[in-house]
C-alpha positions in Angstrom: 17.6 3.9 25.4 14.6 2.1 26.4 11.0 1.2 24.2 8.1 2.2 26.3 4.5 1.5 25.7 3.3 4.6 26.5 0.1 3.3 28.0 2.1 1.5 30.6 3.8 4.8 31.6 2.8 7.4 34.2 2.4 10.8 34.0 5.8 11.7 35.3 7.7 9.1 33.8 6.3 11.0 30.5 7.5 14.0 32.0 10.5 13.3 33.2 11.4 11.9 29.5 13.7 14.2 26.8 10.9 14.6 24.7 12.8 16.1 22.2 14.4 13.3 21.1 11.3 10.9 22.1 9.0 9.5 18.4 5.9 8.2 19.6 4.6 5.2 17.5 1.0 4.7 16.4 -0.1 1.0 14.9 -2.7 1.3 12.7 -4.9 -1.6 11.1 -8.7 -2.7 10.5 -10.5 -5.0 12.1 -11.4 -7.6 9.2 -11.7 -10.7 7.8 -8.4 -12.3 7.1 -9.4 -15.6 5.4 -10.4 -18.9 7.5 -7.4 -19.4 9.3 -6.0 -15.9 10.9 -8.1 -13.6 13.1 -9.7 -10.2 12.6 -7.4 -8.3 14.4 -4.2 -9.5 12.0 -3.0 -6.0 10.7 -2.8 -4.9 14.2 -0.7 -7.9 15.0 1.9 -6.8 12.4 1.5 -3.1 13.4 2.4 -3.7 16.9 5.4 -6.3 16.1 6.3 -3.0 13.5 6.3 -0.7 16.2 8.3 -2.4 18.7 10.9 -3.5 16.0 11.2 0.3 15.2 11.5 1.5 18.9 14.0 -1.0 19.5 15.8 0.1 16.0 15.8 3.8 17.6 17.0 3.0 20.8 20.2 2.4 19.1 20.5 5.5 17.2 20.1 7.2 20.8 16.5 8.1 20.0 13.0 7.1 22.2 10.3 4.9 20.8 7.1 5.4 22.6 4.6 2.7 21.7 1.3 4.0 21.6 -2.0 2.1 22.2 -3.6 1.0 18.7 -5.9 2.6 16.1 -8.5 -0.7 15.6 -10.5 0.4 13.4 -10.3 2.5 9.7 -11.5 1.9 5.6 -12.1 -1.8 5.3 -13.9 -1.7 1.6 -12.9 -4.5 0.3 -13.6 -6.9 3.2 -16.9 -5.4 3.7 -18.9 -8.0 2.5 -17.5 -10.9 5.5 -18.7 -11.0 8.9 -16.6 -9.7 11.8 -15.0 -6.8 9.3 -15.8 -2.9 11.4 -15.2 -0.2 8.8 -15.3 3.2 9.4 -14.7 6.4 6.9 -11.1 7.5 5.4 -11.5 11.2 6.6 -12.2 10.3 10.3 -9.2 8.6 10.3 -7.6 10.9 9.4 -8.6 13.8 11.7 -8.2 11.5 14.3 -4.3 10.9 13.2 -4.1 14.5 13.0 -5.4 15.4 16.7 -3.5 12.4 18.3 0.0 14.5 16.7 -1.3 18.1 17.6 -1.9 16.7 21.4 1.6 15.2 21.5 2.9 18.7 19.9 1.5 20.2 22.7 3.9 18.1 24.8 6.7 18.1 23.1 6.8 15.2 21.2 7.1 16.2 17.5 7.1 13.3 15.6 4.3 10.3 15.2 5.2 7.8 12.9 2.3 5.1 11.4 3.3 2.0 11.9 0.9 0.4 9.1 0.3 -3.0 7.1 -3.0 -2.3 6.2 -3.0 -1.7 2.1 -6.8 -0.7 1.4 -6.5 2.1 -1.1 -9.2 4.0 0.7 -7.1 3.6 3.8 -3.7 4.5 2.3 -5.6 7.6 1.2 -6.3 8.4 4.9 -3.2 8.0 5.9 -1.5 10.1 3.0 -4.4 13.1 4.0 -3.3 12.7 7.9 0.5 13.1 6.9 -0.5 16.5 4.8 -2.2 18.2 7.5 1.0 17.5 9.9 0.3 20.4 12.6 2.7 23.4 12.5 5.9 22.1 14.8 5.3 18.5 13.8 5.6 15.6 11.6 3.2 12.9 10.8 5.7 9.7 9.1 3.6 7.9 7.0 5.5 4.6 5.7 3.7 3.5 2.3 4.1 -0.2 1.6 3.3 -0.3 -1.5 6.4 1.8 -2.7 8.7 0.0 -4.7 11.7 1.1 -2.3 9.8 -0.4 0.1 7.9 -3.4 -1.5 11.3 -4.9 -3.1 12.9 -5.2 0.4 10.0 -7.6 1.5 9.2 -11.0 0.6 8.5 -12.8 -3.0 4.8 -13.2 -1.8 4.3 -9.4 -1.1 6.1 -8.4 -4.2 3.2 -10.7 -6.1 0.6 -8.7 -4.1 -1.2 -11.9 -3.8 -0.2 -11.2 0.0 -3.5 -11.1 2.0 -4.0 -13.7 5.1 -1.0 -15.6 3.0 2.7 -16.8 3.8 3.2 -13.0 4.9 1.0 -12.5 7.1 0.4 -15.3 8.3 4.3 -15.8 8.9 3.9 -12.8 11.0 1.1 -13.7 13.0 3.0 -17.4 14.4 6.1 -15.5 15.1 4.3 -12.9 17.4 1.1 -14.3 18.3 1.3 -18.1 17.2 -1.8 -18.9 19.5 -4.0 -17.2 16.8 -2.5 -19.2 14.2 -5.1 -22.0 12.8 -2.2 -24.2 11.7 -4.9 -27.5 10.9 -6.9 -24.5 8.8 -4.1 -23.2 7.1 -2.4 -25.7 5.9 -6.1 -27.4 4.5 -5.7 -23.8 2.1 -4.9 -24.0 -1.3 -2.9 -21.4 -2.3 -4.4 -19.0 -4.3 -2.4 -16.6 -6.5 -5.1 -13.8 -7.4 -3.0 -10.5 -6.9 -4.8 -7.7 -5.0 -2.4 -4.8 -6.3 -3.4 -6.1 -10.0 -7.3 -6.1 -8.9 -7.3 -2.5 -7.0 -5.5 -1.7 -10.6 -8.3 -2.8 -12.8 -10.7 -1.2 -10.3 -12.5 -4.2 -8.3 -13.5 -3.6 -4.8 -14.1 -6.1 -3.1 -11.6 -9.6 -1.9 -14.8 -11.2 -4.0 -14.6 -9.3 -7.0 -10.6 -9.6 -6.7 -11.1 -13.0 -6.6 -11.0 -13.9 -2.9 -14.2 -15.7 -1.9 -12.8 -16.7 1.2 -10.9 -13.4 2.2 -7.2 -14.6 1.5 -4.7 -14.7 -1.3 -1.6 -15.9 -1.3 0.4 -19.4 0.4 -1.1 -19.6 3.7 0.1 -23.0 4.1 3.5 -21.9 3.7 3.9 -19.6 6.5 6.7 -20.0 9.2 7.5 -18.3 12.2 11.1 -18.0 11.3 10.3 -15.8 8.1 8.1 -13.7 10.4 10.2 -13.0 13.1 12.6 -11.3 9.6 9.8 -9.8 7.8 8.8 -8.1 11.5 12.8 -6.8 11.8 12.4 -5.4 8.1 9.3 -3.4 8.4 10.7 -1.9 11.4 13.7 -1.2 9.9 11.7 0.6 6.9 9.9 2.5 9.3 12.9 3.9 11.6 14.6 4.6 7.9 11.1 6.7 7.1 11.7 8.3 10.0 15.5 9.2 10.1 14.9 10.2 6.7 12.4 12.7 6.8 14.7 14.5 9.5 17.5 15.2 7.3 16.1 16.3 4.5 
């Protein structure tokens, strides 16, 4: 079966579709600083290349990814200190998640899955408060990174959680949009190792207080195309498996 971008669709090509076999895919992600070199937008970046790499992946389990236009903006706490960052409250994230699956319920389409890269605790939170208050008749999938089952199938630099505007994401962001990539900045970056899983631990809140001055941690200079077009495949992988999951148990 096909991916569609349900924005792209008409009315009665949504109609016409077997909803009941259809999962409609939300990317999620803040607008925020992501270090010198990558742009704000970054988390929706990976998002997006998550969500089409899971539609394709249920396509061939004889299932129907529907792409749906992006969630910009949520909890951006720790980069709220840079220019360009647009934070908004957990909760109203969350309601919104919440009426986006009781309007497709309405149509038949019982499953929206989060297709998410974003690891702000207060916007993991949202996320985890959305996928509670699933409505009655559907399921809110909610994918959580940070997981070990999850966060050993990624790459060295993610398992550090020194992973913020470094090799990962920035891997990412050549292979699917490599015009956004500041190769000359990056590779001027020294790496730095600070993790941000070991900082949100010890209760800092902010990339500075973590010890991010310039909103990134990680390898920047490292990044390649070729490990982002696998780390894309992966995370879509992880989502379709969230998803499949969830069904059968």
């Amino acid at each position: 079966m096909p991916v569609h971008r349900f924005a792209e669709m008409t009315w009665e090509e949504v109609r016409d579709l077997d909803r009941s076999s259809a999962v409609a895919i939300l990317p999620v992600g803040a607008v925020e600083a992501h270090g010198p070199h990558l742009p704000l937008g970054t988390d929706v970046v990976i998002a997006e290349g998550m969500a089409r790499a899971c539609a394709e992946r249920l396509s061939t389990e004889g299932r129907t990814g529907l792409i749906l236009p992006p969630l910009w903006y949520t909890a951006a706490g720790f980069a709220g200190n840079f220019p360009g960052t647009i934070g908004v409250a957990g909760p109203l994230v969350s309601d919104l998640i919440v009426q986006i699956a009781s309007s497709l319920e309405a149509q038949e389409i019982r499953t929206l899955a989060i297709a998410n890269a974003h690891l702000d605790p207060d916007h993991l939170a949202s996320l985890y408060a959305a996928a509670d208050q699933s409505p009655d008749g559907s399921r809110i999938v909610m994918l959580d990174l940070t997981r070990r089952r999850a966060a050993e199938r990624l790459t060295e630099e993610f398992q550090t959680g020194a992973c913020h505007a470094g090799r990962f994401e920035g891997s990412i962001v050549r292979s699917e949009r490599p015009e956004l990539f500041r190769a000359d900045v990056a590779a001027g970056l020294e790496p730095n190792p600070s993790s941000l899983s070991t900082a949100i631990r010890d209760g800092h809140k902010s990339f500075e207080e973590a010890g991010g001055p310039r909103a990134y941690f990680g390898w920047p200079g490292d990044a390649t195309a070729e490990e982002g077009r696998s780390t894309v495949q992966t995370l879509g992988h992880l989502l379709t498996e969230a998803i499949l999951d969830g069904e059968m148990q």
